[in-house]
N, C-alpha and C positions, 0 to 999 in steps of 0.2 A: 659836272654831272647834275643832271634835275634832278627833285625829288620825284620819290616813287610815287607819287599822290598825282603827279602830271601824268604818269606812266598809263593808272588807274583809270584815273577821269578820263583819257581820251578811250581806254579799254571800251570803259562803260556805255559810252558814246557811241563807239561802232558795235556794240553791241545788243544799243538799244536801238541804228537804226536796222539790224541785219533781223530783229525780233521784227521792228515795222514791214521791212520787206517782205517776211513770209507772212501777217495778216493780212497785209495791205494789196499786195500784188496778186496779179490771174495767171502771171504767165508762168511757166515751169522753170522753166532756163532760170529765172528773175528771181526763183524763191531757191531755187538751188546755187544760187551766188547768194544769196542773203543769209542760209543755211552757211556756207563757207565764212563770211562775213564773222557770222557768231563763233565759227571755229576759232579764227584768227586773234580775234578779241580776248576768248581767253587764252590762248598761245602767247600776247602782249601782256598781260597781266601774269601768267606764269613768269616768261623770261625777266619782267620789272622785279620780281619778289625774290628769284634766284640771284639778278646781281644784287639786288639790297643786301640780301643774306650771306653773299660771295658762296654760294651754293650748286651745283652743277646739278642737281637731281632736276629741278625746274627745267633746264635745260634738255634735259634727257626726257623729260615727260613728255617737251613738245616737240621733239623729233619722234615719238611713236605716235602722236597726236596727225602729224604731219602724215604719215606714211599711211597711217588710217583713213583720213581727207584725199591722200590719192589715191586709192582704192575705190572709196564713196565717189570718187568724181569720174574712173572708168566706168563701175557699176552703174551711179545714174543717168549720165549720157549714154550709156547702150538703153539703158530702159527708156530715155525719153525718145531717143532717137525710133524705137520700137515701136511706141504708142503715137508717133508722129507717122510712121508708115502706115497704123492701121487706121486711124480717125482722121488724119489730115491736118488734124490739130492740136495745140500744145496746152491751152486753154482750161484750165483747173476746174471750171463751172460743168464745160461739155461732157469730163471724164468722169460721172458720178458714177458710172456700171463700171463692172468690172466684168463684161459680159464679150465672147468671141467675136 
């Protein structure tokens, strides 16, 4: 078994690239994976702390975490797909109105 500190470090890791991907990036799709990204990261770090602790609650947090993330991921593929019908485009710069 590795230690939990492998577990962490790589957490942290996709964690700090799923934070770069929602500065960095324009496109919606892009930052709404990079957004999942960071869910997942701590999902990894939860379940690393639950087997360390031989603990099942960890576990359990991130199957509500989970069910939450797919909800978030029909809601915002309807909403992107919505603002892709009305603008043409998915592009995070062009959608500064929130106007009809």
């Amino acid at each position: 078994m590795l230690p939990v500190g492998y577990y962490i470090a790589l957490s942290a890791i996709l964690f700090t690239l799923g934070a770069l991907g929602v500065l960095i990036r324009r496109n919606s799709i892009v930052i709404f994976m990079s957004i999942e990204l960071m869910l997942n990261a701590g999902n990894l770090a939860f379940v690393a702390f639950a087997r360390a602790y031989q603990s099942l609650s960890g576990q359990i947090f991130v199957f509500f975490i989970m069910a939450v993330a797919a909800a978030e991921v029909a809601v915002g593929l309807a909403l992107i797909v919505a603002i892709f019908q009305t603008k043409r485009s998915i592009d995070v710069d062009q959608l500064n109105t929130m106007q009809g």
